[in-house]
C-alpha positions as CSV (number, residue, x, y, z in Angstrom):
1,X,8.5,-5.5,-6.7
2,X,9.7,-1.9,-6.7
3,X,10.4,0.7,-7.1
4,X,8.6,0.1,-10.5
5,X,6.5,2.3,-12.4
6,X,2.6,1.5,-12.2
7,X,0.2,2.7,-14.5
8,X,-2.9,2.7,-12.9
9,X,-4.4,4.0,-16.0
10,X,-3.2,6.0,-19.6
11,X,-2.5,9.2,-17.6
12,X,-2.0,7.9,-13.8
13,X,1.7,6.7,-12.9
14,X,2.9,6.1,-9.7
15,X,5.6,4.4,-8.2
16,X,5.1,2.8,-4.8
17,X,7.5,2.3,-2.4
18,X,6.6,-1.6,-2.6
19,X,3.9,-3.2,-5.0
20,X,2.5,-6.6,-4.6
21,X,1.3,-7.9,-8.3
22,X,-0.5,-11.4,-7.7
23,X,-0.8,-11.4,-11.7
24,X,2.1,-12.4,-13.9
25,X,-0.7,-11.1,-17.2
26,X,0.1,-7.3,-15.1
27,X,4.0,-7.5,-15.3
28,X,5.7,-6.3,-18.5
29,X,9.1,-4.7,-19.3
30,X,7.4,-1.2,-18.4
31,X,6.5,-2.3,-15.3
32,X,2.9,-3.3,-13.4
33,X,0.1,-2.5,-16.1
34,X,-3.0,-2.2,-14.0
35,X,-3.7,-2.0,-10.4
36,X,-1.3,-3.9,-7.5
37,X,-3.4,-6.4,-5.6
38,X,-1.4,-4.2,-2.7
39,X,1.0,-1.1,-2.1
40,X,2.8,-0.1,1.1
41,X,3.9,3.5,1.4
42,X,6.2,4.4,3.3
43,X,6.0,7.9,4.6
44,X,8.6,10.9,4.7
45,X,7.8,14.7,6.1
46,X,8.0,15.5,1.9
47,X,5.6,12.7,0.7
48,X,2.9,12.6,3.9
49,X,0.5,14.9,2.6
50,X,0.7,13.0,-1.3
51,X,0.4,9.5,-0.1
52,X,-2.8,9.8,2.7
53,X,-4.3,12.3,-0.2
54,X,-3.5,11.8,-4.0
55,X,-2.3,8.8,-3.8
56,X,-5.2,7.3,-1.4
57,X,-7.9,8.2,-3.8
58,X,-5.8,7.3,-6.6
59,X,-5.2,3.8,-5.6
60,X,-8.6,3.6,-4.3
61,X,-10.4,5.0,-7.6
62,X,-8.3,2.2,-9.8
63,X,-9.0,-0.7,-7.4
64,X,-5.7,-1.5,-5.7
65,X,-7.3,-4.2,-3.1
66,X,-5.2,-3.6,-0.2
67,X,-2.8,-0.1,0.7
68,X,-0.8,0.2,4.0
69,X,0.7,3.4,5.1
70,X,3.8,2.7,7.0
71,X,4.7,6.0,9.5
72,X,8.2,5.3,10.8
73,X,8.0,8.8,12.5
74,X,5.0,7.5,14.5
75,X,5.2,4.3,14.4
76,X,2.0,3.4,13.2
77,X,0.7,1.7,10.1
78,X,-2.4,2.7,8.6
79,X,-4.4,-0.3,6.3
80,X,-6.9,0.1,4.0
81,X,-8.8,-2.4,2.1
82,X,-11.0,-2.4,-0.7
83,X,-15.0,-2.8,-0.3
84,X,-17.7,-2.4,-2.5
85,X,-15.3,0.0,-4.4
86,X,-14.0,2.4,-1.4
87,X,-11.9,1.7,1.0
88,X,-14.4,1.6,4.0
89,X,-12.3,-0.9,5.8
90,X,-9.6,1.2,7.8
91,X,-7.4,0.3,10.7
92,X,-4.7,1.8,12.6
93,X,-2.1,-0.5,13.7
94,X,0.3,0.7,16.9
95,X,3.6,-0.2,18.7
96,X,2.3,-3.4,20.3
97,X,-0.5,-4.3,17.8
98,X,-0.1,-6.7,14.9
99,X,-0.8,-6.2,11.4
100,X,-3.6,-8.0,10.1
101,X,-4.0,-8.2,6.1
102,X,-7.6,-8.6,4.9
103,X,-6.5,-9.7,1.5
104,X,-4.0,-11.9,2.1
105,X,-5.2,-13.8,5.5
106,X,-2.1,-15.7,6.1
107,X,0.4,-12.0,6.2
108,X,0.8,-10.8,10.1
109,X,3.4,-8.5,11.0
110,X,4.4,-7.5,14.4
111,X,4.8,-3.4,14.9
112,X,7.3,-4.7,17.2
113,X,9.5,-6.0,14.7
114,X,8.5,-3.9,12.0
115,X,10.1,-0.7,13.6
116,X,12.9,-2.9,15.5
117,X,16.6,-2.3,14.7
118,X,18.0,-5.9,15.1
């Protein structure tokens, strides 16, 4: 779901490029109230610096279990998932690698098709 707003907390708003909410109690009319089980950003030369900065230790800081980084410029995806409150679990995902989701074991995606144009 998205773009939708997402209140991590009272005073934190964002709004991802894609939000998964595994919690229909999280979903109202104003949008995702809490924190997305995962968000995927994708990033732009104007958002770069926000989303591997603010928005890292903002999603991090209010529990968001899973948060990818999509980098169309360099083809790379960068996944980071939750442990013990931090996300100490980071991997870099190239052109012929496959992406891997800790949180949701069954989710693969091939870089290959991922930055294809067919």
């Amino acid at each position: 779901m998205s773009p939708a707003r997402t209140p991590l907390h009272q005073y934190q708003v964002t709004q991802p490029d894609l939000s998964v909410v595994c919690s229909k109690e999280q979903i109202s009319k104003k949008g995702c109230q809490g924190a997305p089980t995962l968000i995927i950003e994708v990033l732009s030369p104007s958002t770069a610096l926000k989303d591997f900065n603010e928005k890292f230790n903002l999603y991090q800081k209010y529990g968001v279990q899973e948060y990818w980084i999509i980098d169309p410029g360099n083809q790379t995806v960068h996944v980071y998932t939750l442990q013990d409150g931090s996300y100490a679990i980071r991997n870099l995902y190239t052109e012929q690698d496959t992406i891997h989701s800790l949180v949701f074991q069954d989710l693969q995606v091939p870089m290959n098709r991922l930055f294809s144009l067919e």
